[in-house]
C-alpha positions in Angstrom: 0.0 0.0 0.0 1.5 3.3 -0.6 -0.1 6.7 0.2 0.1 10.6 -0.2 -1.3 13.2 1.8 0.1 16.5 2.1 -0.1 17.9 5.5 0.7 21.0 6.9 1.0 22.2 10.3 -1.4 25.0 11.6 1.5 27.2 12.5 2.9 27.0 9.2 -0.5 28.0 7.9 -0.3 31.0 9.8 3.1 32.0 9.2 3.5 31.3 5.5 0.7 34.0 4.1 2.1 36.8 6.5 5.2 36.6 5.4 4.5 36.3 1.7 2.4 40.0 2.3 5.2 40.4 4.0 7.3 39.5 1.0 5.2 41.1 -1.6 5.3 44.6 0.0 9.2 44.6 -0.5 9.0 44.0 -3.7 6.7 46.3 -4.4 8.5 48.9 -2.8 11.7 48.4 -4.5 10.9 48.1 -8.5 13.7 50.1 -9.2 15.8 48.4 -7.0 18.7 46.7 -8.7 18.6 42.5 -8.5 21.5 42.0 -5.9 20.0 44.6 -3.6 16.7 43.1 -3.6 17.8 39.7 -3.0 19.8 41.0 -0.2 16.6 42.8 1.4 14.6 39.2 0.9 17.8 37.1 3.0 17.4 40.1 5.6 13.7 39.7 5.9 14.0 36.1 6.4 16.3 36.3 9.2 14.2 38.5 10.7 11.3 35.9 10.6 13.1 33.2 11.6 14.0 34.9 14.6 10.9 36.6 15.4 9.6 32.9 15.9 12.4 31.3 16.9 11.6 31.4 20.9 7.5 30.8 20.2 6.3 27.2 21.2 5.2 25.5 17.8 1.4 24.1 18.2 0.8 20.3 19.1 0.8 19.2 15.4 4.3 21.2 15.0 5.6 19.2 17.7 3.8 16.1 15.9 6.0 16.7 13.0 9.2 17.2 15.5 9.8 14.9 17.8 12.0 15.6 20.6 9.8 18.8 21.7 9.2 18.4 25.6 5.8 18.5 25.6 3.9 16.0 23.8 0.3 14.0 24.1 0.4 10.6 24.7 -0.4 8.0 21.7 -4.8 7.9 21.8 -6.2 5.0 22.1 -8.4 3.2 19.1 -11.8 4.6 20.7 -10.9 7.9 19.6 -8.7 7.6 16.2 -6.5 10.8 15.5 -4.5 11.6 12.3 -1.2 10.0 12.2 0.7 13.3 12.4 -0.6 13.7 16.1 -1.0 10.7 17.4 2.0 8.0 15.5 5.2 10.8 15.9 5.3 11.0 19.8 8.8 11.9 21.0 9.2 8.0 22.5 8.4 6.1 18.6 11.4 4.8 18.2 12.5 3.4 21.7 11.4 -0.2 22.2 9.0 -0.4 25.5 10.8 -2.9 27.9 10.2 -3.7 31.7 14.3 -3.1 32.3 14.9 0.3 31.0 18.8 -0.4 31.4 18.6 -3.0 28.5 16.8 -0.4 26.4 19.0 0.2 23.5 19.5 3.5 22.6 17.2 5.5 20.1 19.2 6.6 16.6 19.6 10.3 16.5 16.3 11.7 14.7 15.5 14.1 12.2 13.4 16.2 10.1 13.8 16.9 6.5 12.2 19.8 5.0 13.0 18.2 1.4 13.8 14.2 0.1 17.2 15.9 -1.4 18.3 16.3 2.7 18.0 12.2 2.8 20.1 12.1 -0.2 24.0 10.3 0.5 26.6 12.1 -0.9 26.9 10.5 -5.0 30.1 8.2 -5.1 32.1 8.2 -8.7 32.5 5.6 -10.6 35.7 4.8 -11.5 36.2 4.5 -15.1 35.2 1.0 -16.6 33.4 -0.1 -13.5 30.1 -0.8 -14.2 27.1 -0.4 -11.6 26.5 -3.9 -10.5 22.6 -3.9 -9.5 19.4 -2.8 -11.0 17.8 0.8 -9.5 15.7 -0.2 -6.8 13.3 2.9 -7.6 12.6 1.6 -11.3 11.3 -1.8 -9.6 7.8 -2.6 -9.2 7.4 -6.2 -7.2 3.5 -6.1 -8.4 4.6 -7.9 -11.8 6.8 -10.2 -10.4 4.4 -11.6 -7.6 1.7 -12.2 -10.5 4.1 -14.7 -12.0 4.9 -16.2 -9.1 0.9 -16.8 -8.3 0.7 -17.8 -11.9 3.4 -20.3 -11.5 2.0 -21.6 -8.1 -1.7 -22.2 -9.8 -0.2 -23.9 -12.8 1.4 -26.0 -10.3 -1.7 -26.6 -8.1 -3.4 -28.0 -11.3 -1.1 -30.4 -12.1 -0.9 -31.7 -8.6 3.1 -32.0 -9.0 4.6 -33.8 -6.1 7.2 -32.2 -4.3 9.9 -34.4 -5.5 9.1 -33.5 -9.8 8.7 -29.9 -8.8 11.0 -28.0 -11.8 11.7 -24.8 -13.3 13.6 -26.4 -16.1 10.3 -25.4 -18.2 9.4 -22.1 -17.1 6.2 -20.1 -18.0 7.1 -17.0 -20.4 9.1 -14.5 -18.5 8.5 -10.2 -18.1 11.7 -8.6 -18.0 13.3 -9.0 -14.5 12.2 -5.0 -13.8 9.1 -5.0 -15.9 8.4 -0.9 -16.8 4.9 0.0 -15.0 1.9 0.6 -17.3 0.0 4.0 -17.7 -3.1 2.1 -15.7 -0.9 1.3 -13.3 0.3 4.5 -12.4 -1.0 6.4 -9.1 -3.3 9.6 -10.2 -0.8 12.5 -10.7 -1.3 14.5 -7.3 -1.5 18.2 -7.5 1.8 20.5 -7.9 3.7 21.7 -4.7 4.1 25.0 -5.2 7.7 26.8 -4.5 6.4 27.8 -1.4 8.7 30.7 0.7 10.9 28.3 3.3 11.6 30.0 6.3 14.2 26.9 7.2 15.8 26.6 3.7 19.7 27.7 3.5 20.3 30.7 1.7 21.6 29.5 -1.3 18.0 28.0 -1.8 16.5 31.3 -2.4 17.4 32.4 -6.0 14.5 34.3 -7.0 16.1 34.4 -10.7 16.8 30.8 -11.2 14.6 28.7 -13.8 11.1 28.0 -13.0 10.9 24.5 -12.1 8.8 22.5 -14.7 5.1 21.9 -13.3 3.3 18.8 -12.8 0.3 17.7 -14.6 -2.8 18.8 -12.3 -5.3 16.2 -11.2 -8.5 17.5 -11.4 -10.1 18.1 -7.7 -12.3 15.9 -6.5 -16.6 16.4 -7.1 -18.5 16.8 -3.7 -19.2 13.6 -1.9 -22.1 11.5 -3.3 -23.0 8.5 -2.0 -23.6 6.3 -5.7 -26.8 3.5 -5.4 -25.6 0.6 -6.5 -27.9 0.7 -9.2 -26.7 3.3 -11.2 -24.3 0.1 -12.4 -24.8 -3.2 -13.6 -21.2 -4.3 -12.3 -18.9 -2.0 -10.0 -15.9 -4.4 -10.5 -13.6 -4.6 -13.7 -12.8 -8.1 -15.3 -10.3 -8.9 -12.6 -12.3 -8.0 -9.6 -11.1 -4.7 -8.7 -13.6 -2.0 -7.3 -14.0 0.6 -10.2 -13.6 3.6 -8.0 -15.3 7.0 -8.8 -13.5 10.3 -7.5 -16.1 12.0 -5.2 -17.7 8.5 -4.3 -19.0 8.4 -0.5 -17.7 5.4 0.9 -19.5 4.3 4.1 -21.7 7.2 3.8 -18.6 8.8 5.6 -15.2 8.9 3.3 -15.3 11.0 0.4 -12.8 9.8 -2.3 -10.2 12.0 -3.3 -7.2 10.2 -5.1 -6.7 6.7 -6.7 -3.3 5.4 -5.0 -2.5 2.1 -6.6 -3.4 -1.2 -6.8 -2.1 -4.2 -6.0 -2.2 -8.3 -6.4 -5.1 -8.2 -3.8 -6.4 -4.8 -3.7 -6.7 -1.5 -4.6 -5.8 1.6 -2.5 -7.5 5.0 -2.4 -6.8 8.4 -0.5 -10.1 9.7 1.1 -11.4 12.2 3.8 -13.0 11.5 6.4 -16.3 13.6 6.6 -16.6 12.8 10.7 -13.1 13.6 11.2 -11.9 15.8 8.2 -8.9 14.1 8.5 -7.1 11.9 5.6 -7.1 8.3 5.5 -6.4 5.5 3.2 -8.9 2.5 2.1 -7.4 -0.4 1.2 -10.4 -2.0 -1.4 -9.8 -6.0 -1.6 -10.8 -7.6 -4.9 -14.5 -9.0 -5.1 -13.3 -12.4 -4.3 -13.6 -14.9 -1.8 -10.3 -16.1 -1.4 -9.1 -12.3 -1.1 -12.2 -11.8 1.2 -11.1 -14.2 3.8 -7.7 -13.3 3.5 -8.4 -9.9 4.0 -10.5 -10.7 7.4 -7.4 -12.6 8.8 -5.0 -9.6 8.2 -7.9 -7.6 10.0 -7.4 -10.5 13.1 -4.1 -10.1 12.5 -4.3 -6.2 12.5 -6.2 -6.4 15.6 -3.7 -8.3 17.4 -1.0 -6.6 17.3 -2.6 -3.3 18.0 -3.9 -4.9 21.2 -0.1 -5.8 21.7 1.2 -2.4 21.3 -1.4 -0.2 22.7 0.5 3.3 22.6 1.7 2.8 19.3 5.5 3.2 19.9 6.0 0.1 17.8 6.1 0.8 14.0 3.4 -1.1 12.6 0.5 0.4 10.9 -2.9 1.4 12.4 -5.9 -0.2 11.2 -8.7 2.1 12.0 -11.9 0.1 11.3 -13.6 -2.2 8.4 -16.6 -2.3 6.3 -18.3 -3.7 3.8 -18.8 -1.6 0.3 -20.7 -3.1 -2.7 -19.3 -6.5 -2.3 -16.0 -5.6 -1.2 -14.1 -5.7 1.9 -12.5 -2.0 2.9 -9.8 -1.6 5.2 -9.2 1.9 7.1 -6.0 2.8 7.8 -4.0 6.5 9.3 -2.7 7.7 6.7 0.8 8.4 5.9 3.1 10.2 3.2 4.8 7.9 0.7 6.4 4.5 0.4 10.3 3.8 1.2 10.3 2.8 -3.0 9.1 6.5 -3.8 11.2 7.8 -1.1 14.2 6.3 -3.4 12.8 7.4 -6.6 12.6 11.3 -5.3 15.9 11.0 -3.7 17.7 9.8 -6.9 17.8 6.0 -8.4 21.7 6.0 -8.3 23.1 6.6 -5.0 20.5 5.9 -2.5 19.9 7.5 1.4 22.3 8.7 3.7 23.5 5.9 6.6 21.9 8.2 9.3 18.5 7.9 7.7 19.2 4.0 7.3 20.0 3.6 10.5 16.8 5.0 11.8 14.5 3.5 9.3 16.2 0.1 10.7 16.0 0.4 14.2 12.2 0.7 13.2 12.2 -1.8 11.2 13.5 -3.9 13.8 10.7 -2.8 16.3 8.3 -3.6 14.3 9.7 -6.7 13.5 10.3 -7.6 17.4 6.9 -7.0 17.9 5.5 -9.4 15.2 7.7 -11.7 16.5 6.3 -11.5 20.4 2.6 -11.9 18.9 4.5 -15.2 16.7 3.3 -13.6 13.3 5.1 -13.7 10.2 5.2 -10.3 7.8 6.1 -12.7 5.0 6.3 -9.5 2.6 8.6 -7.2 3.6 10.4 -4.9 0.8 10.7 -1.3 0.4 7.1 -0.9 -0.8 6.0 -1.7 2.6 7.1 0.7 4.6 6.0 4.0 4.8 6.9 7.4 6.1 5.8 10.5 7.4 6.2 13.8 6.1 8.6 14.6 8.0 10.5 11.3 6.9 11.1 10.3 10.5 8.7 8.0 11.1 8.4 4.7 9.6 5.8 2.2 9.8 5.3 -1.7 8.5 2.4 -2.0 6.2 0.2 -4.8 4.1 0.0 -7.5 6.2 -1.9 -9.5 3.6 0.7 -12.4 3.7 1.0 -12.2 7.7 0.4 -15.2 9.1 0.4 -17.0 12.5 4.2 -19.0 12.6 3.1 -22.4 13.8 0.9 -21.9 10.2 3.3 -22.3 8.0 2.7 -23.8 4.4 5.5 -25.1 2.6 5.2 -23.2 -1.0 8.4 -21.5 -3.1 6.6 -18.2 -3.8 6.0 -16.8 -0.2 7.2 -13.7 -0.2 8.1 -10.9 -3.2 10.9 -12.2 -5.1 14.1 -10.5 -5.0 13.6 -10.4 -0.7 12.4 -13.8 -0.7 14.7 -16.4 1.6 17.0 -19.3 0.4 15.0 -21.4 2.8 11.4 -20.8 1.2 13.3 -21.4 -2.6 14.3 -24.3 -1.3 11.3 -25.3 0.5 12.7 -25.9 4.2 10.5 -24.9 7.3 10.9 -21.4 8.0 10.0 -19.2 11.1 10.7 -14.7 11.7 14.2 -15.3 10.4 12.5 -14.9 6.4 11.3 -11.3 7.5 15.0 -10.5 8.7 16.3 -11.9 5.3 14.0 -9.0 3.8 14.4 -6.8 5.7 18.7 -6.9 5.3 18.0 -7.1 1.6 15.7 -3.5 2.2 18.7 -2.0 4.1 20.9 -2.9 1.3 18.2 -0.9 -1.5 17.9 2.1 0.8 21.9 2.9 1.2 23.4 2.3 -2.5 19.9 2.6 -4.4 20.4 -1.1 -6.2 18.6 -4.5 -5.7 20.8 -7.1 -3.9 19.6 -10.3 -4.9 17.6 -10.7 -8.5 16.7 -13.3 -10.9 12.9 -14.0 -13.2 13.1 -17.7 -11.3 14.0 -19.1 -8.0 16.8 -21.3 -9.5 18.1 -17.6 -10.9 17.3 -16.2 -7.5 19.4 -19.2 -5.7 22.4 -18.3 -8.4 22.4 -14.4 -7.4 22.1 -15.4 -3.5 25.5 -17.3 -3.7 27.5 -15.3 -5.9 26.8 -13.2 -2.6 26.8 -14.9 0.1 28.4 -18.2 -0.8 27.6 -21.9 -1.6 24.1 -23.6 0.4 25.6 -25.9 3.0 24.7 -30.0 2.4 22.7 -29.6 5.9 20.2 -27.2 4.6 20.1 -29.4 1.4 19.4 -32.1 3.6 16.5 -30.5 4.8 14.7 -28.7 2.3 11.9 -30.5 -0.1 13.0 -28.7 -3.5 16.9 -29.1 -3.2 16.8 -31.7 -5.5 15.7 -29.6 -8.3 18.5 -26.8 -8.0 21.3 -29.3 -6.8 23.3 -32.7 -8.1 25.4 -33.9 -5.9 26.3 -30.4 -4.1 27.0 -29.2 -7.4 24.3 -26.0 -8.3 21.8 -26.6 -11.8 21.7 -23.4 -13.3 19.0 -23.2 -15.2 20.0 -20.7 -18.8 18.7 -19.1 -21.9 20.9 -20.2 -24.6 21.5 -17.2 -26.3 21.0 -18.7 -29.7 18.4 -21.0 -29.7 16.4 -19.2 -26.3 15.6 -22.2 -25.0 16.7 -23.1 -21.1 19.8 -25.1 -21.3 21.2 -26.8 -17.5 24.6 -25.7 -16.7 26.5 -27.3 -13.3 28.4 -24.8 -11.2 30.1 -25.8 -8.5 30.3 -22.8 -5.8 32.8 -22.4 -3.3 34.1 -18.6 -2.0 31.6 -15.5 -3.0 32.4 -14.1 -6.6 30.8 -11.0 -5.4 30.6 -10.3 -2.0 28.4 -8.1 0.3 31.5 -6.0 1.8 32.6 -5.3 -2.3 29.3 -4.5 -3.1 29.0 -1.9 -0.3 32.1 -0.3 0.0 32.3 0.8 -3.5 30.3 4.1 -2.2 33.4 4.7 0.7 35.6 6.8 -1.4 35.5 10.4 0.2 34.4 8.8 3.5 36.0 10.4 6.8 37.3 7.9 9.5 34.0 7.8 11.5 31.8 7.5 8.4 33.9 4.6 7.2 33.8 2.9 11.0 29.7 3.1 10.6 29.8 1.4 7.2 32.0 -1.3 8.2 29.2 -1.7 10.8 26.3 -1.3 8.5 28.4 -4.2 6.2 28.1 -6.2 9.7 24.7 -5.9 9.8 23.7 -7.1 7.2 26.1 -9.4 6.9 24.1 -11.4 9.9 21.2 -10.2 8.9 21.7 -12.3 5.1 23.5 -15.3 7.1 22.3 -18.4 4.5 21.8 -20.5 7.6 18.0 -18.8 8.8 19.4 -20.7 12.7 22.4 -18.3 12.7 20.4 -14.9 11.3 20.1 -12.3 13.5 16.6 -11.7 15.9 15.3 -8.3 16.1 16.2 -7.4 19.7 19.6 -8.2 18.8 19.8 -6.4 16.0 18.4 -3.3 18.3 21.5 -3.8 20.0 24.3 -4.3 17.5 26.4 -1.2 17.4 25.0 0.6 14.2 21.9 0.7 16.1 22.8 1.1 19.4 26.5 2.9 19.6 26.2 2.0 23.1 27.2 -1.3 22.3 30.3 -3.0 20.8 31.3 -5.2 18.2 31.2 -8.9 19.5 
């Protein structure tokens, strides 16, 4: 699920129109004022603003947006929802509630960014003739690849093929490995920030001669709410199930539709306001199908669970606000937040990634989240960048789409659990699993957020299994031992690697044998060093550490989330063991 809302604190409200007036008078005043002067008047002016309200206490949603402000509400309870800028950004978020506060591991600095440039890492060089190893991890969309997967996995259902003549020597017909999205796939176009005045930005920022930036198409607002009879049409679902959704459409006789987010395998996701409230939420609309039904009312129990587990809301998973029925179709009410960790990388740059202090944050979350799953024993099962989303301020993070979630004792033995490139050597190769798959997707996030590039990929999971050790290193016969599909990517330790033979096209069997990593994690990473101070290198040899435990191949010696709070790139309390 991935939303948009564009919020804006009260005291911003107020201060931005004065000071445009404010602004406007100057100008007005000093035509025949040469440009240099009147720039000079305009940096004046805004250093007078900022500190005219430099000393005033911001409002409660300000502080929302800031964490770290002394005062601050407490986290509501569900009885009485609140938007998630007052009620999901309290100043305590990101430190994991225990009953010993002396075990606590210590919060990552935060931060607030008035712009997705300020998340930005500082762009490495290529050397010349090195080649970025990787696809962008903003161009991919998982959506494609999870429909082949569920393809594959019904084609196999049908033939009832026994566990020990499961192949992908004869695959289906194969997308690209980053298929390019469609037009209908694409999110509405949302409305044009305007170059509002920034009372925060640095100087150079202001450059009232520089080019106009180049303006977004305009979505066209909203109609007035109108709740449709389901009369007016004969079928409210398109060939696949989908709820055709009309901008303006009263949903509930309460939400009024604003924006068309997405869609994914199961659902579709809209933006709406809520007329009781006026506050923004987003719908998540499951397809009009039994199956997706039922599934959808277990990630509600899930849902339910784990908010009943983490009452204040300190723990990083999103808030599911209530459910109802709409025309056939299950609708799921959830706070609404900004913009998925995938668009996050798209609007910082696809080449370079985010800076290790916004990693480090996001992970500690991450790993609160995770803990928490894990002390109510549910599995995320579909952890990746698009399922995590942010604030506005991009200092909050929260775990979303719990439509794969399920209970760990409940654990089906299937090759396509989870999206592909985060997916687990264990699952490919059909072994019992437990949490340690979410940690395997989680370190294969971490790796997409710092250098911007997918870790692992492949269009099958013999390809997937041939990227995983040129990484991390050969599967141990143990694990062979005990998985149900080794047999189809092994002979006699030896790896089948299943080809296209680049004349005829047709998938050839080619024996590897692996022994040492061809291209190993620490390479892969420390490529974006150069330029690196002594304490910025220290902090990416302990990133590299990280996720070096967190992408061990044996899932009995991967890293839990409470000790991955503590490891020293979380916690810089601690030390290396």
């Amino acid at each position: 699920m991935s939303t948009d809302s564009s919020v804006v604190g009260g005291a911003e409200q107020d201060i931005v129109p004065s000071v445009e007036n404010a602004l406007n008078a100057t100008a007005a005043a000093s035509e025949e004022v040469d440009e240099a002067t009147l720039i000079e008047q305009r940096r004046k002016r805004r250093e007078a603003i900022k500190a005219k309200y430099q000393n005033q206490a911001p409002n409660l949603l300000v502080q929302a947006l800031h964490p770290g402000t002394e005062s601050g509400p407490a986290s509501p309870g569900m009885d009485n929802p609140t938007p998630l800028m007052a009620r999901s950004v309290s100043p305590v978020a990101v430190s994991p509630a225990t009953p010993n506060a002396a075990s606590t591991p210590a919060s990552p600095d935060m931060f607030a960014v008035h712009n997705d440039g300020d998340l930005a890492q500082h762009p490495h060089p290529t050397a010349p003739g090195e080649e970025e190893e990787g696809p962008s991890a903003a161009d991919y969309d998982p959506t494609m690849d999870m429909q082949e997967d569920w393809a594959r996995h019904d084609q196999r259902l049908q033939q009832v093929v026994a566990a020990a003549n499961y192949d992908e020597t004869n695959p289906t017909e194969m997308h690209d490995v980053l298929p390019v999205a469609s037009a209908k796939d694409e999110p509405a176009p949302t409305e044009p920030m305007k170059d509002e005045f920034d009372m925060f930005a640095d100087e150079d920022d202001d450059d009232m001669f520089a080019p106009e930036p180049k303006q977004k198409s305009k979505q066209a607002p909203a109609p007035m709410a109108k709740e449709l009879d389901q009369s007016l049409l004969d079928n409210w679902d398109d060939a696949e199930g989908y709820y055709r959704v009309i901008l303006g459409e009263l949903l509930d006789g309460r939400y009024h539709v604003q924006a068309i987010l997405g869609k994914g395998v199961f659902s579709g996701v809209v933006r709406a306001t809520d007329s009781r409230t006026d506050k923004a939420v987003a719908i998540k609309i499951i397809r009009n199908n039994e199956t997706m039904k039922k599934a959808g009312f277990k990630e509600i129990e899930i849902l339910q669970k784990l908010t009943a587990a983490d009452p204040t809301d300190k723990k990083h998973l999103v808030r599911l606000e209530r459910h109802f029925e709409h025309k056939g179709h299950l609708c799921m009410v959830f706070e609404n937040l900004s913009i998925n960790l995938r668009d996050v990388l798209k609007k910082v740059g696809p080449k370079d990634g985010i800076n290790l202090k916004a990693v480090r944050l996001y992970a500690s979350q991450m790993f609160q989240a995770l803990g928490l799953l894990r002390k109510c024993n549910v599995l995320h099962a579909d952890i990746k960048p698009d399922n995590m989303l942010v604030n506005e301020s991009r200092n909050i993070l929260k775990v979303c789409d719990l439509g794969s979630a399920g209970d760990a004792s409940d654990q089906e033995i299937t090759p396509y659990l989870v999206s592909r490139f985060y997916r687990a050597p264990e699952i490919i190769l059909g072994m019992p699993y437990d949490y340690a798959i979410d940690m395997w997707s989680v370190g294969c996030t971490l790796f997409e957020l710092y250098t911007g590039k997918i870790l692992f990929t492949g269009r099958t999971n013999n390809q997937m299994l041939r990227s995983i050790m040129e990484c991390r290193g050969k599967i141990s016969i143990k694990m062979l031992k005990k998985s149900q599909y080794g047999a189809v990517h092994f002979e006699d330790t030896q790896f089948r690697s299943v080809e296209k033979d680049s004349v005829t096209g047709r998938d050839v069997v080619r024996m590897i044998n692996f022994k040492a990593p061809t291209k190993d994690l620490k390479s892969k990473i420390m490529k974006t060093s150069k330029g690196l101070d002594d304490t910025e290198l220290k902090d990416l040899n302990l990133f590299v550490d990280l996720l070096d435990k967190c992408l061990a191949l044996n899932p009995e010696k991967r890293i839990t989330p409470m000790e991955a709070l503590k490891h020293p790139f979380i916690d810089r309390r601690s030390k290396l063991k």
